[in-house]
ZAMARGU-4260 file (C-alpha; in steps of 0.2 Angstrom, whole numbers, plus 5000, padded with zeros to 4 digits):
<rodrens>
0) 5542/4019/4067 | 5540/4002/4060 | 5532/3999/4044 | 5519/4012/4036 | 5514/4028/4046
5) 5495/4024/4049 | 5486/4042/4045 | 5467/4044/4048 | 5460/4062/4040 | 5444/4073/4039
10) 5436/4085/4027 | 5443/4078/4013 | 5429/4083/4003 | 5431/4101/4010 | 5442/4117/4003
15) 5459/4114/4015 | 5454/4095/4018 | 5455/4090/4001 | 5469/4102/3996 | 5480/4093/4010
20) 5477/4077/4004 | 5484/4081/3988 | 5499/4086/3996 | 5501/4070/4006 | 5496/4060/3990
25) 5511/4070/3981 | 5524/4069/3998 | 5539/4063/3993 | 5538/4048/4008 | 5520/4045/4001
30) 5524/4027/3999 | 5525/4026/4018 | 5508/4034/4021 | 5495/4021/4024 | 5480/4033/4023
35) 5461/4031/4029 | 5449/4048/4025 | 5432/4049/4034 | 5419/4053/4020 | 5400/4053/4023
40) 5396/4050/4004 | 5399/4033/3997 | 5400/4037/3981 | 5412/4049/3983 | 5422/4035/3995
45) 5422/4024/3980 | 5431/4037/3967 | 5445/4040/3982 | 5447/4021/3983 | 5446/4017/3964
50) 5456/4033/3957 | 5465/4040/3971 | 5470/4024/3982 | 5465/4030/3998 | 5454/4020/4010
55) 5439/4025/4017 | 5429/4025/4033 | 5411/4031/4028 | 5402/4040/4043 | 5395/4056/4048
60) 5403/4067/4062 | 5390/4059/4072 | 5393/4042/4070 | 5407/4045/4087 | 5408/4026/4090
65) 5415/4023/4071 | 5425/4037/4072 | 5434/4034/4090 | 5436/4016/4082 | 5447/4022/4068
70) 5456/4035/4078 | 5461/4022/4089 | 5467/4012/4075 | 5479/4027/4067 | 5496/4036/4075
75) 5491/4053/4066 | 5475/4061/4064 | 5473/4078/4054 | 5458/4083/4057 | 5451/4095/4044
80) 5434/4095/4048 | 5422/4106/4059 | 5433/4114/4070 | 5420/4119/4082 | 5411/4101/4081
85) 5416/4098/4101 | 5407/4081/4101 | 5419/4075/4087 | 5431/4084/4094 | 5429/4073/4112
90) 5426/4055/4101 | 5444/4059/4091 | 5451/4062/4109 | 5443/4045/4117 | 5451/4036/4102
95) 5468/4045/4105 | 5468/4038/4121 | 5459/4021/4120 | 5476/4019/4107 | 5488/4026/4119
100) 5482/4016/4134 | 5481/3999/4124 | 5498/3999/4114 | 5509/4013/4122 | 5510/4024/4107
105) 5511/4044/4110 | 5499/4049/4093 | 5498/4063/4085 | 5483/4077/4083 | 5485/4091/4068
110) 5469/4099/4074 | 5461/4114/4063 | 5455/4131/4072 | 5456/4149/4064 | 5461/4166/4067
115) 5442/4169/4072 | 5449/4165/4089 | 5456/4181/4089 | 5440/4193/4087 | 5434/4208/4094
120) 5417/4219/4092 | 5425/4232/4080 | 5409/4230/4069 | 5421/4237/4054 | 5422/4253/4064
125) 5441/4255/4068 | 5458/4243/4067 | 5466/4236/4084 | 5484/4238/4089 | 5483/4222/4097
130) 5494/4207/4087 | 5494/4191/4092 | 5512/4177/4089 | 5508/4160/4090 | 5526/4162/4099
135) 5518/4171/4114 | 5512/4156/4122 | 5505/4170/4138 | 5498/4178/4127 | 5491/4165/4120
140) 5485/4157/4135 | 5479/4173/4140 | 5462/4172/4124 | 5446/4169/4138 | 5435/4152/4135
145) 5422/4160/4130 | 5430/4167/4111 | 5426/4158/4096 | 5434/4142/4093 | 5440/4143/4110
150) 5431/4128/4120 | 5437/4115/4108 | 5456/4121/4106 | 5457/4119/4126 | 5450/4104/4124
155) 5465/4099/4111 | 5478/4107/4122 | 5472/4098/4138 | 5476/4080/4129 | 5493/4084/4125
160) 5495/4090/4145 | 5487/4075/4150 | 5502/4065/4142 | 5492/4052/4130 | 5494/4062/4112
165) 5506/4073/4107 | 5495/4089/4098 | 5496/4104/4087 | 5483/4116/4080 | 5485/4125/4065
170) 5473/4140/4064 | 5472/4149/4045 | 5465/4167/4046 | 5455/4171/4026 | 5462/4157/4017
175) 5459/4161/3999 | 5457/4155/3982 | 5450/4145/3970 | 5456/4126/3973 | 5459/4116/3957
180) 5468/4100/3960 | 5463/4084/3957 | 5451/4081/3969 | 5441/4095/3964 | 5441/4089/3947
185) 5434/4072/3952 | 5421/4079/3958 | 5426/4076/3977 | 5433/4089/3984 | 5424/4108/3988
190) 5433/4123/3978 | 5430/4139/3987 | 5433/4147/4005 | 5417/4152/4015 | 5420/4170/4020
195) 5424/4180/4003 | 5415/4170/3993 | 5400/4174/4007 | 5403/4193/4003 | 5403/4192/3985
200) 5386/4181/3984 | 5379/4193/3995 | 5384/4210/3986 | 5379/4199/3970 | 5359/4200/3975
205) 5357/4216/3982 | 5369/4221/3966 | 5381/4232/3974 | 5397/4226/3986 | 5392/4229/4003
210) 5404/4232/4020 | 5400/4231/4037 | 5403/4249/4045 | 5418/4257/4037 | 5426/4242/4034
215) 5443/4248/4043 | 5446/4232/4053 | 5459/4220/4050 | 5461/4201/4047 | 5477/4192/4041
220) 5475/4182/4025 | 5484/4165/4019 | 5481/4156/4003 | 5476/4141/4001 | 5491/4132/3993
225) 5501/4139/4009 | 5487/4135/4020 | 5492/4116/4014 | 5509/4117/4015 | 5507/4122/4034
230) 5501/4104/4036 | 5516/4096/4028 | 5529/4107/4034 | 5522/4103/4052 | 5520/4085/4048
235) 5539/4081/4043 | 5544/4092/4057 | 5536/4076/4068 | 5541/4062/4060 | 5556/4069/4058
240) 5561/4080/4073 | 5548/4074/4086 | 5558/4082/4103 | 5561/4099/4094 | 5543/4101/4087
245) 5532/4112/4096 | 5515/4103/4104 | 5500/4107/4117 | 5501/4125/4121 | 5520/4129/4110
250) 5508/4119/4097 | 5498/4132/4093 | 5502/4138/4071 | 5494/4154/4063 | 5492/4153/4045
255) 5494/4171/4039 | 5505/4178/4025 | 5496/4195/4024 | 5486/4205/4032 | 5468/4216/4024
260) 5454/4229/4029 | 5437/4223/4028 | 5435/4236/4017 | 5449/4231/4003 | 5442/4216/4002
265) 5424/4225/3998 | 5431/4238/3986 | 5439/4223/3977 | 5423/4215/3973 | 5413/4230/3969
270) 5426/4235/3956 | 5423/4215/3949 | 5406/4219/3950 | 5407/4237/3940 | 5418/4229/3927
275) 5409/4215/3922 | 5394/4223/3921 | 5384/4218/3938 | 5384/4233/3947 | 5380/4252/3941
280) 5394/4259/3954 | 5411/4252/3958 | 5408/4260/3977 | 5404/4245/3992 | 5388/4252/4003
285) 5386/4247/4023 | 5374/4231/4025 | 5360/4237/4034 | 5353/4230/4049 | 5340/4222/4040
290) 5351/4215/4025 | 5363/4208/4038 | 5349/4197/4046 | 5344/4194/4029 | 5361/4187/4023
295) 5370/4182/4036 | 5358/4174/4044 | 5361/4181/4062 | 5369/4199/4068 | 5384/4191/4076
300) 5387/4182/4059 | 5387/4195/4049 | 5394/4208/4062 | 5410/4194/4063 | 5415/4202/4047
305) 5419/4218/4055 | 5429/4209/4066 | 5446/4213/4071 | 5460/4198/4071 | 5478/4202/4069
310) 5490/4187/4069 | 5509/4184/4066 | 5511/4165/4060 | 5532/4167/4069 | 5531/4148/4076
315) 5525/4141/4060 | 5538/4152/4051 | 5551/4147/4063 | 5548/4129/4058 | 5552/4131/4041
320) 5536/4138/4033 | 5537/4149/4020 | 5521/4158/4010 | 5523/4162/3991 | 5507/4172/3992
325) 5503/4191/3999 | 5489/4202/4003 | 5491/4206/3982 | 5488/4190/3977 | 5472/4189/3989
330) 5465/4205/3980 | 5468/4198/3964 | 5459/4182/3967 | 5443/4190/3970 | 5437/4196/3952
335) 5437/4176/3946 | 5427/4172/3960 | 5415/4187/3958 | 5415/4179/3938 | 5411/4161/3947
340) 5398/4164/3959 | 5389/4177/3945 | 5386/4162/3933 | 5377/4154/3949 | 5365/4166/3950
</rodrens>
């Protein structure tokens, strides 16, 4: 392509959003990159422009008009953002095509799922010998609409059958870590992941870890520095080997470079818990019904963390992927983020 690679991305002020545009910030063809982020805060927009050199569309996800404007005007869109926002979803794919139609360009989606795609009812009570490869595509075709995630990935897969964009889903499984780049440090970017950091400020006020069931289902695990390297590693392997890069349904990239019970996570925080003082036992204890409602919000909410969902990341492997983190490295990140979320309370 001619002159600069036009890139539009979202969830920059998120966990993997920001942590990915760091990483294209640093990439070593930065200097091509022409880059617009969506942000809904303005004075966060105005750091990102002033310090970090980045333009800036400022919108909500529900402003679709603005955003299918800005699609439209880009070649790749990594979309970071609410993976299960299908309005957005359907505005990013209008401006995919209103670009392809008007100028002939084939542009790229990097959509975001998650391995949630992959969950079963286990309720903690027992492991599944059922493993997904994001190189089965059958199988991989074979996940029903109706599972989490599911309805907006179709729709992602659909456009690139459809001919007018060329698209690829990444899907992370418990991506972990605290982030602490410099986005973070100014103040614009969101530090922490949503699920272990949910189970640690739960067992934090009832002062005891907490499980759901026996904690014997299993979920892959990536970290979040390999979570961003994903991104980059697919996004060379496009601008660099288009007709050998994977897209629509051989576009589909697990992020997983380990894999945990339910329960490991659990005993890891209630021994943070004992040894700093916050709870009088290191042993986790099952939510009750009555505390899941009360924390989670909802039964299937806090059931989805008995869930099973085992993944094998092959394609993204295959495509030159390779995670420095393991399953170890995820338990031992747990105890700085029980030492966080403690100070919060």
């Amino acid at each position: 392509m001619a002159g600069k690679i036009s890139i539009f991305v979202t969830g920059v002020t998120g966990y993997i959003g920001g942590t990915l545009l760091v990483r294209l910030l640093n990439h070593p063809d930065a200097g091509t990159f022409d880059i617009t982020a969506l942000v809904r805060n303005s004075e966060k927009a105005q750091i990102l422009e002033s310090k970090f050199g980045v333009k800036t569309l400022i919108a909500s996800h529900a402003e679709h008009d603005r955003i299918e404007e800005a699609v439209a005007a880009n070649h790749i869109i990594l979309q970071i953002s609410d993976s299960d926002d299908e309005p957005l979803t359907k505005a990013i794919l209008r401006g995919l095509k209103r670009r392809h139609d008007k100028i002939g360009d084939l542009p790229i989606l990097i959509h975001t799922s998650g391995t949630g795609l992959l969950i079963d009812d286990a309720r903690g009570e027992y492991p599944t010998e059922t493993i997904y490869s994001d190189l089965n595509v059958e199988q991989l075709k074979s996940i029903p609409p109706t599972a989490y995630h599911r309805n907006v990935d179709l729709l992602v897969v659909g456009a690139d059958e459809e001919g007018y964009a060329r698209t690829h889903i990444v899907i992370p499984s418990t991506v972990y870590g605290i982030a602490t780049h410099p986005l973070v440090k100014a103040g614009i970017s969101n530090p922490h992941s949503i699920q272990i950091p949910s189970l640690i400020r739960f067992s934090l006020a009832r002062k005891r870890a907490g499980v759901i069931g026996k904690g014997l289902s299993l979920w892959p695990n990536v970290h979040i520095d390999d979570t961003a390297d994903i991104y980059i590693v697919l996004l060379d392997s496009i601008l660099h080997h288009p007709d050998t890069t994977g897209h629509g349904w051989e576009g589909l990239y697990f992020g997983e470079s380990g894999e945990h019970r339910w329960l490991d996570i659990s005993l890891a925080i209630g021994r943070a818990m004992y040894e700093l003082g916050l709870a009088d036992s290191p042993e986790p204890t099952p939510f009750s019904h009555d505390e899941i409602l009360k924390y989670f919000g909802s039964e299937w909410r806090g059931y989805l963390f008995g869930t099973n969902s085992r993944a094998r990341a092959d394609r993204t492997r295959a495509l030159g992927w390779k995670p420095k983190h393991s399953t170890e490295d995820l338990l031992a990140s747990i105890k700085p983020e029980v030492e966080v979320y403690a100070k919060k309370q």
